[in-house]
C-alpha positions in Angstrom: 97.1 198.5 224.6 97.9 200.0 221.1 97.0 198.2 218.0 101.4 197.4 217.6 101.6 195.9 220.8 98.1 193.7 220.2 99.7 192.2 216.6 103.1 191.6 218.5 101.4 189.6 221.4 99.1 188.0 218.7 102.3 186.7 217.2 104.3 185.6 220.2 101.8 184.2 221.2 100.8 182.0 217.4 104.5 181.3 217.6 104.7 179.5 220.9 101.7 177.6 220.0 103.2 176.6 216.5 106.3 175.7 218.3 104.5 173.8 221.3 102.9 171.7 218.3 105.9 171.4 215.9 107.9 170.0 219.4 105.4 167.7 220.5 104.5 165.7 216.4 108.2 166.2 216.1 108.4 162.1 216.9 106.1 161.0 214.2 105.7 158.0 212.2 107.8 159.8 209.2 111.0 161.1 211.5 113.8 158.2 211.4 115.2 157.6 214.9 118.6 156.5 215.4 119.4 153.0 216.1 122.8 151.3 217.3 124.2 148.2 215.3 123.9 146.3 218.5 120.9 147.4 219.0 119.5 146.1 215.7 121.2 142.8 216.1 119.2 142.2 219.4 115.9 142.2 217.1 117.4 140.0 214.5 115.6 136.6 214.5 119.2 134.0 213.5 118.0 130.5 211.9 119.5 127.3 211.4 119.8 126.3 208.3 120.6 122.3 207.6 120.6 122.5 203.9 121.3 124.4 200.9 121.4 121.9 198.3 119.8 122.7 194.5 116.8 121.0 193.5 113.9 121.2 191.4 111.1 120.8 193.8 108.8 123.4 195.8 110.0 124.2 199.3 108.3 124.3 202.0 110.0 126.7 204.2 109.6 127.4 208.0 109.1 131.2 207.5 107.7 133.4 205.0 109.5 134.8 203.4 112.6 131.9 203.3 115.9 132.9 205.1 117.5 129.7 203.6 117.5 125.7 202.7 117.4 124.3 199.8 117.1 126.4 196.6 117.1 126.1 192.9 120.3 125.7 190.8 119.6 129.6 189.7 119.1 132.7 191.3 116.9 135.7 191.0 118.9 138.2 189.7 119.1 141.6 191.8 117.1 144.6 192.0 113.8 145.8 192.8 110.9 143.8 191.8 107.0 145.0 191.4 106.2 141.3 191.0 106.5 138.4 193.1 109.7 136.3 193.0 109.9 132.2 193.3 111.2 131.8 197.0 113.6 128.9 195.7 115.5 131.3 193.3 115.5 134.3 196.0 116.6 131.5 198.3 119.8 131.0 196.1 120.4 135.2 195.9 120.3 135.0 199.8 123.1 132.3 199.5 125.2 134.7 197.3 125.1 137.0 199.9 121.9 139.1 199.0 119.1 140.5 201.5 115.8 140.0 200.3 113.3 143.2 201.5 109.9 142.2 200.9 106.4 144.0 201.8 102.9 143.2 201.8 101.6 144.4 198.8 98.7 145.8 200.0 101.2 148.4 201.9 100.7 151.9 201.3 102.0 153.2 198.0 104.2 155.8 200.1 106.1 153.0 201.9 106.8 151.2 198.9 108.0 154.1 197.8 110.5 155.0 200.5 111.8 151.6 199.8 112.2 151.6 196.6 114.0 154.9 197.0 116.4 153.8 200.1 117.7 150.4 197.8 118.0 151.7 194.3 121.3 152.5 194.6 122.3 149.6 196.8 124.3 146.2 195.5 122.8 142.7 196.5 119.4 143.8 197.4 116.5 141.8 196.2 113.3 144.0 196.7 109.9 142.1 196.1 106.2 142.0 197.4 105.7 138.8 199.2 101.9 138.3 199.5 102.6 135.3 202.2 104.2 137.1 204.6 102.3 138.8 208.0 104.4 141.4 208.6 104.4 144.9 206.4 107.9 144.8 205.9 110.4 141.9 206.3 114.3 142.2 205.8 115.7 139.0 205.1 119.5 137.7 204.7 121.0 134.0 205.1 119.8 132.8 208.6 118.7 136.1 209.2 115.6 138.2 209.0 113.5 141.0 211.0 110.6 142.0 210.6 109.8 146.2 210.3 106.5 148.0 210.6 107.4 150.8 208.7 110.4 152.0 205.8 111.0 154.7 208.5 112.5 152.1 211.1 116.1 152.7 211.3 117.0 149.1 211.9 116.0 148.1 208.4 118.8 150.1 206.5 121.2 149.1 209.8 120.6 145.1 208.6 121.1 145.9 205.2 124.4 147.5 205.8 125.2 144.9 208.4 124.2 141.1 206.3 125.3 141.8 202.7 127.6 140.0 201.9 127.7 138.9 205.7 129.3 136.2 207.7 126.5 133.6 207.5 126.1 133.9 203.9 127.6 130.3 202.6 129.1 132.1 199.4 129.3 135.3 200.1 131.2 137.7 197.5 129.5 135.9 194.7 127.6 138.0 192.3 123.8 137.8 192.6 123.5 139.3 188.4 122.8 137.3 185.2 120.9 134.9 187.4 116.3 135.4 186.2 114.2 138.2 185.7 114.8 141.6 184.8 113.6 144.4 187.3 111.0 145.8 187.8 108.6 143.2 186.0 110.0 140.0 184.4 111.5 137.7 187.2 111.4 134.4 185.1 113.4 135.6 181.9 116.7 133.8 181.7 119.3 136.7 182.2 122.6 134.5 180.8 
């Protein structure tokens, strides 16, 4: 065998191996694999909620983060938060028709992120770390919520889409702006 033919077969053969290895990681944690509307709504956890009145008091909620009740008279206004929000306020957004995407915050800087990068541009989003919660990543919307192990799950920008402003929302359409705080650090200053 001459020294041409040795390179060539050295090649092929590097080349089928890359492409035996690029085929088989191509399913990684960082690839985003399609997933159906329907599909995402079979996941969705739905609630009852049996009140939604204001009041002044600290909630004690059935789930962490709160997918509805009662709330206080104000609302967090929207954006993406580095800080913790007051559930009560964030409550109110969700009434409004906002989802509420919250992460641990001892998440991976990366995922955060990817998050913060796949909402900036979007209306009625609250974004927030939620120490309380068990789950990495929790979508959250009036009745509804899901809970995602990763940014890259495709069902968390499918609920997004599908609950804004969506049909369990008690006053959906109204704005979820000059309500408190200021992203990304100041979610108690009065925003009137």
């Amino acid at each position: 065998m001459n020294i041409l033919n040795k390179q060539f077969t050295t090649t092929a053969l590097l080349g089928i191996i890359f492409m035996i290895v690029f085929i088989s990681c191509g399913n990684e944690k960082n690839e985003i694999v399609e997933i159906s509307t329907e599909e995402m709504l079979e996941e969705v956890e739905y609630l009852v909620i049996t009140s939604r009145e204001h009041t002044d008091e600290n909630v004690d909620y059935p789930t962490i983060p709160p997918a509805g009740g009662d709330h206080l008279g104000i609302w967090h206004t929207c954006g993406i938060y580095k800080v913790e929000l007051l559930d009560e306020a964030a409550v109110h957004s969700l009434e409004h028709g906002a989802v509420w995407v919250t992460y641990k915050p001892e998440i991976e800087k990366e995922e955060i992120i990817k998050l913060t990068t796949m909402f900036s541009n979007k209306a009625k989003i609250l974004m927030s770390p939620h120490s309380g919660q068990i789950s990495p990543i929790v979508a959250t919307a009036w009745g509804r919520r899901i809970e995602i192990e990763s940014a890259n799950d495709a069902r968390l920008n499918k609920f997004v889409d599908f609950f804004v402003d969506g049909e369990a929302a008690p006053e959906a359409g109204i704005t979820c702006d000059r309500g408190i705080g200021r992203p990304p650090n100041d979610p108690y200053v009065l925003n009137r």
